[in-house]
N, C-alpha and C positions, 0 to 999 in steps of 0.2 A: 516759827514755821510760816507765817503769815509774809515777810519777803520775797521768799519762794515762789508765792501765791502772785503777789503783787509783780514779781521780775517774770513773770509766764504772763501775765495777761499785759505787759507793759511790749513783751516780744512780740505775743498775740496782736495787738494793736499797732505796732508797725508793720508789721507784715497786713495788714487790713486794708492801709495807708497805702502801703505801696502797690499796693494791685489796681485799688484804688486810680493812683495816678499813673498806672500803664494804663488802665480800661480808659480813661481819659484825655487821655497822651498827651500828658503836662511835662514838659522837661526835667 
């Protein structure tokens, strides 16, 4: 179960990433 866990928060952190570099506006 513990994958699961780890492959949501691995999604979760890209998508953090990416807002991230639109709020930024890094190419």
């Amino acid at each position: 179960m513990m994958y699961r866990v780890y492959y949501i928060s691995l999604i979760n952190l890209r998508k953090i990433l990416q807002s991230k570099c639109l709020y930024f506006s890094c190419a």
